[in-house]
C-alpha positions in Angstrom: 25.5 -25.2 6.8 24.1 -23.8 3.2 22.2 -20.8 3.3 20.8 -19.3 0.4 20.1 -15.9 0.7 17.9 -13.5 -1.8 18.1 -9.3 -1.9 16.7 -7.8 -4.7 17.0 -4.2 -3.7 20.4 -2.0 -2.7 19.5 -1.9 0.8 18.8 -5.4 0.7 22.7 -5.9 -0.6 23.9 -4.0 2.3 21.6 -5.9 5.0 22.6 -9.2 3.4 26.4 -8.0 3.5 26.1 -7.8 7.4 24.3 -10.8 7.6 26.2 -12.7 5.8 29.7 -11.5 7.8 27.8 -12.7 11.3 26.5 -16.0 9.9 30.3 -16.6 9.1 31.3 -15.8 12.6 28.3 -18.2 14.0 28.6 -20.9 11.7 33.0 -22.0 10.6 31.5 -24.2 7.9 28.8 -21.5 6.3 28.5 -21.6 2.6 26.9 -18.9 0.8 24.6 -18.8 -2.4 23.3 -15.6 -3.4 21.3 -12.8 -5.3 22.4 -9.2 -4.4 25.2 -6.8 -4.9 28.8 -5.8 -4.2 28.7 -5.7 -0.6 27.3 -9.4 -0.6 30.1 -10.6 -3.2 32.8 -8.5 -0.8 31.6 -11.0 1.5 32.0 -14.1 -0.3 30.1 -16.8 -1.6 28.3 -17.3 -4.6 27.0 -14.9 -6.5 23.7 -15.8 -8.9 21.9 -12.7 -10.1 22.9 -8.7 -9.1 20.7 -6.7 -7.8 20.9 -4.2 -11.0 18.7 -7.4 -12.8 16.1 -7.0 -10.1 15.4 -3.7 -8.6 12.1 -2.9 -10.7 9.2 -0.9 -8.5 5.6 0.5 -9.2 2.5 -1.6 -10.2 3.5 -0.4 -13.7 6.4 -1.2 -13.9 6.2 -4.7 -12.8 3.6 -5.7 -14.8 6.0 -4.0 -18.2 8.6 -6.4 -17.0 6.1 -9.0 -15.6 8.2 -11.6 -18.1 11.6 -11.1 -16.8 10.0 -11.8 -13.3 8.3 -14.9 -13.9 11.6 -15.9 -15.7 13.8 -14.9 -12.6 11.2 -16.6 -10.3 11.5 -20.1 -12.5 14.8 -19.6 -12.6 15.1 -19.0 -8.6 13.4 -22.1 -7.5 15.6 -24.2 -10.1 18.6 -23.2 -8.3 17.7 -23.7 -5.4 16.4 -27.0 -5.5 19.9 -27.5 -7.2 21.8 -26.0 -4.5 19.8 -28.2 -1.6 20.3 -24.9 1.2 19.6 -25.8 5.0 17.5 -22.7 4.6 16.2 -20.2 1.9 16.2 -16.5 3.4 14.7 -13.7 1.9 15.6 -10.0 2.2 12.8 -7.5 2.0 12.1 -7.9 -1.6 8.4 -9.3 -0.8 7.2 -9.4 -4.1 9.4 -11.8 -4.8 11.1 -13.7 -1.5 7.3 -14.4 -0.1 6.6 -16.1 -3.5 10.1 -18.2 -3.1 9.4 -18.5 0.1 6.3 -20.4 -0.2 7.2 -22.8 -2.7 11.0 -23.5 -0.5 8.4 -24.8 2.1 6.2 -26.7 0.5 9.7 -28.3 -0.6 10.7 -28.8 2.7 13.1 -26.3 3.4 13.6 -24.0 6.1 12.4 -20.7 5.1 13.5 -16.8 6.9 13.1 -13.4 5.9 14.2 -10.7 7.0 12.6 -7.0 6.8 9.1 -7.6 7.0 7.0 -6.1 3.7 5.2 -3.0 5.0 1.8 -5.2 5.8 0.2 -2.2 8.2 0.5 -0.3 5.5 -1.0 -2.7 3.2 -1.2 -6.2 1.6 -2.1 -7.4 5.7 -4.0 -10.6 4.0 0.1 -11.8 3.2 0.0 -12.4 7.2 -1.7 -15.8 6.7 0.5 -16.7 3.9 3.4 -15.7 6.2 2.0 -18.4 8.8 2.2 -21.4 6.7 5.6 -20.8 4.8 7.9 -18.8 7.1 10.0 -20.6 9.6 11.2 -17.2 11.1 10.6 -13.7 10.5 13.2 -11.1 12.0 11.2 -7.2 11.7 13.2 -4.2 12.6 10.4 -1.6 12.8 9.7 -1.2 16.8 6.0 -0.4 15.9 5.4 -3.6 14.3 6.1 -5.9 17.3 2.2 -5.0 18.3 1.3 -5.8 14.5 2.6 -9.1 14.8 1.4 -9.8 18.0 -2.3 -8.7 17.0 -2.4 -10.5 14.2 -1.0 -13.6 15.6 2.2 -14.4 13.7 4.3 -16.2 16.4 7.3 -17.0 13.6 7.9 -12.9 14.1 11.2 -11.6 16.1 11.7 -8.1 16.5 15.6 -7.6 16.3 16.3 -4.0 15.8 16.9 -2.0 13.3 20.7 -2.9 11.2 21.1 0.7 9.9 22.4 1.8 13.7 25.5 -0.5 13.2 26.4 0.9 9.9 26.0 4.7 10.8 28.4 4.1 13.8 31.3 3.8 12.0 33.2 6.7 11.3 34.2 7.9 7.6 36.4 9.7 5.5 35.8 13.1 4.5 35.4 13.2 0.8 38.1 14.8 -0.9 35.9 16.4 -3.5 34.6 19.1 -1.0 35.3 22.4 -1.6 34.5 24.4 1.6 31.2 25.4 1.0 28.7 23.8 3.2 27.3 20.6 1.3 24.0 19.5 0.1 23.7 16.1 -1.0 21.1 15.0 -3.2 19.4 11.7 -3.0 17.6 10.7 -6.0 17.2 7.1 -5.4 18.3 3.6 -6.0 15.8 2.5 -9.3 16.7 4.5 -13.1 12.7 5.1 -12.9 13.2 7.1 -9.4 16.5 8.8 -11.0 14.4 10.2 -14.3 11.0 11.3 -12.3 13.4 12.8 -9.0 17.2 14.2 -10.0 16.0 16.7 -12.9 14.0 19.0 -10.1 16.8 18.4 -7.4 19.4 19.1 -9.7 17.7 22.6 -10.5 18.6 23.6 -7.2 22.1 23.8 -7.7 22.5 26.3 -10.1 19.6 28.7 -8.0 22.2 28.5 -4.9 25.7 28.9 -5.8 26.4 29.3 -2.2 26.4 25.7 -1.4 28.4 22.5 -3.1 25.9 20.0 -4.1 26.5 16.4 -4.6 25.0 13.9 -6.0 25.4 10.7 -4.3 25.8 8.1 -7.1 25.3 4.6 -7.1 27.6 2.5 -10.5 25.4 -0.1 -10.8 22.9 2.1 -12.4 25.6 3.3 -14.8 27.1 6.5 -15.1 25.2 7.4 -18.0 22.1 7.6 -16.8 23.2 10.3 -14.1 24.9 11.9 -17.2 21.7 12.4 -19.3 19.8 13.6 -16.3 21.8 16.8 -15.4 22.6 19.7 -17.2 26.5 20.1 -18.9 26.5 23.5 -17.4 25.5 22.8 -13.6 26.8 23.5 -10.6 27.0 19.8 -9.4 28.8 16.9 -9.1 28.4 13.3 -9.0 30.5 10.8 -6.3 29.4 7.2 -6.6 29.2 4.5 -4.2 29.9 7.4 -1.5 26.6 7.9 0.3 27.9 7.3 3.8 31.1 9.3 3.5 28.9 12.2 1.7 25.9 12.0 4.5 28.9 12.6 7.1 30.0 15.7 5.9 26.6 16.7 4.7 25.2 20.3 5.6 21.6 19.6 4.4 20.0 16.7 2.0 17.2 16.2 -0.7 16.3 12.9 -0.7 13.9 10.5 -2.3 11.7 8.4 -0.5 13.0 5.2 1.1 15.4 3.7 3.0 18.1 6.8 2.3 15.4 9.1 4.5 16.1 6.5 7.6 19.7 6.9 6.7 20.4 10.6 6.5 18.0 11.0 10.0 20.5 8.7 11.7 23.3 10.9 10.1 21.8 13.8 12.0 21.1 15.7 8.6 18.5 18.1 7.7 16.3 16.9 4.7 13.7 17.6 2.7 11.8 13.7 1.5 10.5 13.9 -2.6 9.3 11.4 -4.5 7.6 11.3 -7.8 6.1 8.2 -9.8 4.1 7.0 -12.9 1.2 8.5 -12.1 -1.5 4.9 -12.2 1.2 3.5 -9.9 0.1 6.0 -7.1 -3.0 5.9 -8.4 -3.6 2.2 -7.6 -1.3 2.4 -4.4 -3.6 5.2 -3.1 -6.4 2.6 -3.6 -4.7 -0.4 -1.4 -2.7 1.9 1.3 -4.6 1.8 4.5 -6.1 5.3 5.2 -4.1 5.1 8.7 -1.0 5.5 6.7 0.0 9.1 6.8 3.3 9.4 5.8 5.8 7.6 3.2 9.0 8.3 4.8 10.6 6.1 6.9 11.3 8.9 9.7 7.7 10.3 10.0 6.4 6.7 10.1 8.8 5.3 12.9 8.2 8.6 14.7 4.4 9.0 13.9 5.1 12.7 13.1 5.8 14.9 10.8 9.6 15.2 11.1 10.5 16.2 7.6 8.5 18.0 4.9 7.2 15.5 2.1 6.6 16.5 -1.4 4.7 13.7 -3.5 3.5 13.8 -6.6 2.3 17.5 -7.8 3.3 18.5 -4.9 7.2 17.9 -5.8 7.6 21.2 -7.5 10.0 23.9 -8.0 8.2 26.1 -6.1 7.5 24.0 -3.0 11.3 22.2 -3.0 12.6 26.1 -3.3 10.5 26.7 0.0 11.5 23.5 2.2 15.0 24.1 0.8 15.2 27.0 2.2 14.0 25.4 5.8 16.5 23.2 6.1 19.2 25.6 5.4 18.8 29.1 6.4 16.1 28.6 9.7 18.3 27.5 12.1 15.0 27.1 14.5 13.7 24.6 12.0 16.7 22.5 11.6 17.4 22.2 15.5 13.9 21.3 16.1 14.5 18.4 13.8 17.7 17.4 14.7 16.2 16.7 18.0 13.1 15.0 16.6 15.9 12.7 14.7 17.4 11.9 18.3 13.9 10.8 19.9 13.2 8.7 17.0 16.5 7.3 16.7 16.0 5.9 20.5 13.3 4.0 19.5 15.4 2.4 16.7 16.8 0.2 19.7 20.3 -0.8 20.1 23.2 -1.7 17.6 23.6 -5.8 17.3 20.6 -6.5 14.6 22.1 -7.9 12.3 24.2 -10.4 14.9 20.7 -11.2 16.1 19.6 -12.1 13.5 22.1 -14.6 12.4 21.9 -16.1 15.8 18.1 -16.6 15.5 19.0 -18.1 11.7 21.1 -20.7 13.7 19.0 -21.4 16.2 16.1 -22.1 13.7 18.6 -25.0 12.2 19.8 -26.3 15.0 
């Protein structure tokens, strides 16, 4: 069968990665059309668009690049319908997929996706969208299997979350470390996260020779942009494509909102969560989010807690990342407390196998 499978995001590259591997072993005779990264293309298949054409963010920022979106979602449904898949799947990437998705149907294709947009958070009036052009929807939040079953959307499959089969792998210590205990910094996947977020977590390194900090670097950005962000004279390095191998060894981590919080919980490391953006872009989200949304990382939302400290906005200052830094490093109290918070919300993750379920509910949809 022909799948044709669209990530726009770096998680999304590393979901589509592992659900592209247990397709394979499902289907003998799989074929593979993609966007997404290098862990899709290590893979095989296809390759149409990278993800470092895609990853754009914020209300802002969309609408700045609003052409180059309407150009890539023209350009999407051409190939497609010159491709002919047995089914069009979407990764996360709503903005986009749910638009693709829509049209695929109304073209007669089978239609998945897979990491369900945040829609108890906000945007719910997507749900009855979601009806009519999704064959299959595979969610890996436990929380929303009573979202989907209160709001009627039958198509939904809670599978688990795929993060638990990548963080049980062991991996290499980096050979960069030096001895000193390790804090790796986390400024995020999007150039517009890196500018607002690595400047104030770089600052920390110099104030606390004590510790080696890293920062963990992703090349498809470009080296460049890392390079203009942080100071000649610094007491900091950058490793790229090394986040796993760093958040093993890691003593503490700063890290910007998103999926890297989920990851450096399930790597048992204390963090502190930042996150800065154009300032409308909050100001409109702020408008939309539902007011029973009290947290933006992915840890305090699974656990519906406070697990780690959260600096947003204004509130991401020197003086305030200075005083949760200093949390998660020197009281010992406070880091055991949320080590174990980590191991309660990690039990609610479910068990490893997501992505395989996934790919076996893909198959059963066309056959």
């Amino acid at each position: 069968m022909k799948y044709y499978i669209i990530a726009g995001e770096a998680s999304g590259d590393l979901y589509g990665a592992l659900l592209i591997k247990h397709l394979r072993e499902l289907d003998a005779e799989a074929e593979f059309r993609f966007w997404g990264g290098d862990a899709m293309q290590a893979e095989g298949g296809e390759p149409v668009k990278h993800i470092r054409e895609l990853a754009i963010m914020g209300f802002v920022e969309v609408v700045a690049h609003l052409g180059t979106v309407l150009g890539n979602l023209r350009f999407c449904r051409q190939d497609i319908a010159a491709y002919q898949p047995d089914v069009v799947i979407g990764i996360d990437y709503p903005g986009f997929n749910l638009k693709i998705e829509a049209w695929a149907k109304q073209q007669g294709f089978h239609t998945a996706h897979y990491i369900s947009p945040n829609l108890w958070a906000w945007k719910k009036g997507r749900i009855k969208g979601m009806r009519q052009s999704l064959d299959l929807l595979c969610h890996i939040l436990p929380f929303e299997q009573q979202f989907f079953a209160e709001n009627h959307l039958p198509q939904a499959l809670y599978v688990g979350h795929p993060l638990i089969d990548v963080v049980e792998k062991e991996y290499p210590r980096p050979r960069a470390l030096d001895g000193r205990p390790l804090i790796v910094l986390l400024p995020g996947s999007r150039k517009q996260e890196l500018k607002h977020s690595l400047p104030l977590m770089a600052s920390l390194a110099n104030r606390h020779t004590e510790y080696q900090f890293i920062v963990a670097g992703m090349s498809l950005l470009g080296k460049e942009i890392y390079e203009s962000l942080i100071p000649e004279e610094s007491n900091l390095m950058v490793a790229f494509d090394m986040t796993y191998r760093l958040l093993s060894a890691a003593y503490a981590a700063v890290v910007c909102s998103g999926t890297a919080t989920l990851e450096t919980a399930l790597f048992d490391v204390p963090q502190v969560v930042c996150y800065r953006a154009n300032p409308i872009s909050i100001a409109i989200a702020k408008t939309v989010v539902s007011r029973r949304i009290r947290y933006i990382s992915l840890v305090n939302l699974i656990a519906d807690k406070p697990i780690v400290a959260e600096l947003i906005q204004s509130e991401f200052n020197q003086e305030r990342l200075e005083a949760e830094f200093s949390a998660i490093t020197t009281d010992q109290a406070n880091r055991r407390r949320m080590q174990a918070d980590y191991a309660a919300m990690r039990t609610l993750l479910g068990n490893e196998g997501a992505s395989r379920r996934t790919a076996e509910a893909i198959i059963n949809l066309l056959r």
